[in-house]
N, C-alpha and C positions, 0 to 999 in steps of 0.2 A: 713204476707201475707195479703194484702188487696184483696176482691174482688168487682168486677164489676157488681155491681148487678141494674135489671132494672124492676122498678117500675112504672117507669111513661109509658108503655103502652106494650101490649101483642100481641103476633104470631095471623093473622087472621086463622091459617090453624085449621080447626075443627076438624081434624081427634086426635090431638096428641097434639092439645092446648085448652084453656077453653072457647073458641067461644061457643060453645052451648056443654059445660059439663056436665047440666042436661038437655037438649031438649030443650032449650030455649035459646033465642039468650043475654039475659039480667040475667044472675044469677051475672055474675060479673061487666059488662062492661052495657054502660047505654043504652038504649033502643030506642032514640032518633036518632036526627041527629047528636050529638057528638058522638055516636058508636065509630065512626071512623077517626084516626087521618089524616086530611089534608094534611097533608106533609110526611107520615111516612108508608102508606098504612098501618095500624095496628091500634088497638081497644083499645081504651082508657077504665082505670080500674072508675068506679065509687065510687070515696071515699065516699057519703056520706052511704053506704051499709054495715053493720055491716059483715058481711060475708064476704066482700073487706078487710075490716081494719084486721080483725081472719087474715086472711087465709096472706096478707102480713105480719104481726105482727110477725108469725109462721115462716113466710119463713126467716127471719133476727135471730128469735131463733135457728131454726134448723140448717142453717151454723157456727153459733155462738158455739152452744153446741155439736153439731155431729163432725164438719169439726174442730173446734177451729181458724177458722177465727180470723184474728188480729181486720179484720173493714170490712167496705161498701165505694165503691167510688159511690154514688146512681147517674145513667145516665139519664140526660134530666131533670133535675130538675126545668129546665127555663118551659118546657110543661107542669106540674104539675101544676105549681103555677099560673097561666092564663087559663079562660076560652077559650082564643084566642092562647093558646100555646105559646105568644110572638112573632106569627110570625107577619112580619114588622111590628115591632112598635119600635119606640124611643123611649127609656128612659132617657129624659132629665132632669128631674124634682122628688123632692119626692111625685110631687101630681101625678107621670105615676103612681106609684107603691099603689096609694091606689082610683083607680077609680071606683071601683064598677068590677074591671073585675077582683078580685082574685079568684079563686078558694080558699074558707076557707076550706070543706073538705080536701084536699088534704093539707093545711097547718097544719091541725089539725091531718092529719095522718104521716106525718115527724114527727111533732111535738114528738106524741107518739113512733114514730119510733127509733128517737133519745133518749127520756128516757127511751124506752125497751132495745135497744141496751146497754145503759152507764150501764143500774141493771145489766144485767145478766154478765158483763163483762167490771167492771168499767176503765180497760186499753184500752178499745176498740177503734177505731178512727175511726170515719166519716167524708167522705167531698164530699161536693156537686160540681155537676158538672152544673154550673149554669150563665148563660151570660148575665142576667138582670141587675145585682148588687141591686134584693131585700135587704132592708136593714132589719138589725136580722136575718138573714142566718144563721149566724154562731156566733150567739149570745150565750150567756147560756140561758136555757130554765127560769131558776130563774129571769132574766133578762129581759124577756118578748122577747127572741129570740123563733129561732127553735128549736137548740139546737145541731146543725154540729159544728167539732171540727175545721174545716177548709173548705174554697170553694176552687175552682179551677181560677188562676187570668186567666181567659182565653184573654182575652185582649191583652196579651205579647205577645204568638204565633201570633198573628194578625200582632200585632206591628213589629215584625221583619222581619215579610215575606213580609210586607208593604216598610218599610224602602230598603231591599234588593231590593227590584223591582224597586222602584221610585224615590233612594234619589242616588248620586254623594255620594262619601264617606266623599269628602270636607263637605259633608252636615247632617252628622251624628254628632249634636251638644252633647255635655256630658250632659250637664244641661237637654235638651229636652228629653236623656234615661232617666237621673234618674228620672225628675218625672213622666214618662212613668211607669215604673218600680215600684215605689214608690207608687200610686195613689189608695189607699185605704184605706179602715175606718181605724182607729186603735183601736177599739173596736172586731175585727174581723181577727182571721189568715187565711193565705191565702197559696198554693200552689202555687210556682213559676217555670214556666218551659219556656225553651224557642221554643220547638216545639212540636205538638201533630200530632197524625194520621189523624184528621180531616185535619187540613193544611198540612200537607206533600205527603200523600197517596191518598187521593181522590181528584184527577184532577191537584195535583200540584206534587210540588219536596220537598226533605229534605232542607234543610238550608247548610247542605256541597254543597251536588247535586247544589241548584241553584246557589252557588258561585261560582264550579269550575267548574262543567257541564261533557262535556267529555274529559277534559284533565284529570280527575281523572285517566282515561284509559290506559292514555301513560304515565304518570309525576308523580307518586304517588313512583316509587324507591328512595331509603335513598339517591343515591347518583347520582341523577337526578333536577337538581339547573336549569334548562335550562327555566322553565315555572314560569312565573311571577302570572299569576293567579293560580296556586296553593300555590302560597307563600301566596300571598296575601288571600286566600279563608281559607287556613288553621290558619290564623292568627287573622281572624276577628271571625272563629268559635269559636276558643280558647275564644277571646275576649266577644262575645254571650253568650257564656256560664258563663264564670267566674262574669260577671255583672249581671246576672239571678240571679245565687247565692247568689250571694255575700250581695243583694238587698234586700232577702228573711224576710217576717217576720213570718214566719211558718216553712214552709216546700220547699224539692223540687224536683221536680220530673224530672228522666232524660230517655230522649228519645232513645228508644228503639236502640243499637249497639252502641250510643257514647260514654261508658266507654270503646270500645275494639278499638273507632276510626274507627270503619268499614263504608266505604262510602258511601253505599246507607241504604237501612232499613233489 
């Protein structure tokens, strides 16, 4: 059982969250005008505060030894590692990823997060959920990495919901998935999936949904042959999937009802 655990920034509400836990609006969170996450309405934690580093150190023990947590999928990890949270920026280059805008506390507290996590529970599994492609993410900490045991390729989901939307199916070249697919360090494992909640759920559709739409509705009986777009939608999802897999050099994660083949989420 992995969980979802979120570090990179906290609840404004004061009443029942640590906004101002000792009367002060900075015990945890910093004091300034990064308080507050730009995009996220919620309060960025201050790593460089010994009391930040305890007090999350603790929170990754205490699921770990209390609950028996398998691991961490730590959320938002691209917002940790940028003073600027990575919003609009291009990462084109390996000089984006060493400008003078990393946040090092916050790398220095994965850092220890990940070797807190591997002592207490050396089967443990970490993987970051991270859109930058900082490099050493998912290095070994020996290595002069982080020390996550895998990222999230989050790229793919993009990619296929890209491809559906905008490509002719004559135009779904093999060569152009696999190094789709393929397109990462190999110093570095990775999670491969082909849909997440971000792309499906907020503002869009599943990947069956947008292939077959509302003929799911009427055309989805065993011995109902009559709809060509559910031949075809059901065919390609098959195909989606098995090439996400298949492609893997980690892991892979699969989206929430498509082991039961249920149509929407």
């Amino acid at each position: 059982v992995i969980m979802d655990i979120v570090h990179s920034h906290a609840v404004k509400n004061e009443i029942e969250g640590l906004g101002r836990f000792d009367g002060t609006p900075n015990q945890f969170f910093y004091g300034d005008h990064r308080r507050e996450h730009p995009a996220w309405d919620s309060l960025c934690f201050d790593y460089g505060k010994n009391q930040v580093i305890h007090f999350l150190l603790s929170n990754c023990k205490y699921w770990l030894e209390e609950f028996r947590f398998d691991g961490f999928r730590f959320d938002g990890v691209t917002s940790m590692l940028y003073y600027d949270h990575g919003l609009g920026k291009a990462f084109c280059g390996y000089g984006d990823y060493y400008d003078g805008g990393q946040d090092e506390n916050a790398i220095t507290y994965l850092t220890l997060a990940n070797r807190l996590i591997h002592e207490v529970n050396p089967h443990a599994i970490t993987i970051a959920e991270e859109m930058s492609g900082m490099p050493g993410l998912a290095a070994k900490i020996e290595d002069g990495g982080i020390g996550f045991d895998y990222r999230m390729a989050m790229g793919i989901p993009d990619f296929w919901i890209k491809t559906i939307k905008e490509k002719k199916d004559e135009e779904w070249h093999p060569t152009g998935i696999f190094w789709e697919l393929t397109n990462r360090r190999s110093d570095e494992k990775t999670i491969n999936y082909a849909e997440s909640h971000d792309q499906a759920l907020v503002g869009d559709k599943t990947i069956i949904f947008r292939l077959i739409d509302a003929e799911m509705y009427w055309h989805m009986m065993k011995d109902d042959t009559s709809s060509l777009a559910v031949d075809r939608g059901m065919a390609l999802h098959k195909m989606i999937r098995l090439v996400t897999l298949s492609t893997i050099n980690g892991g892979y994660l699969n989206f929430m009802g498509n082991e039961f083949g249920h149509p929407e989420w």
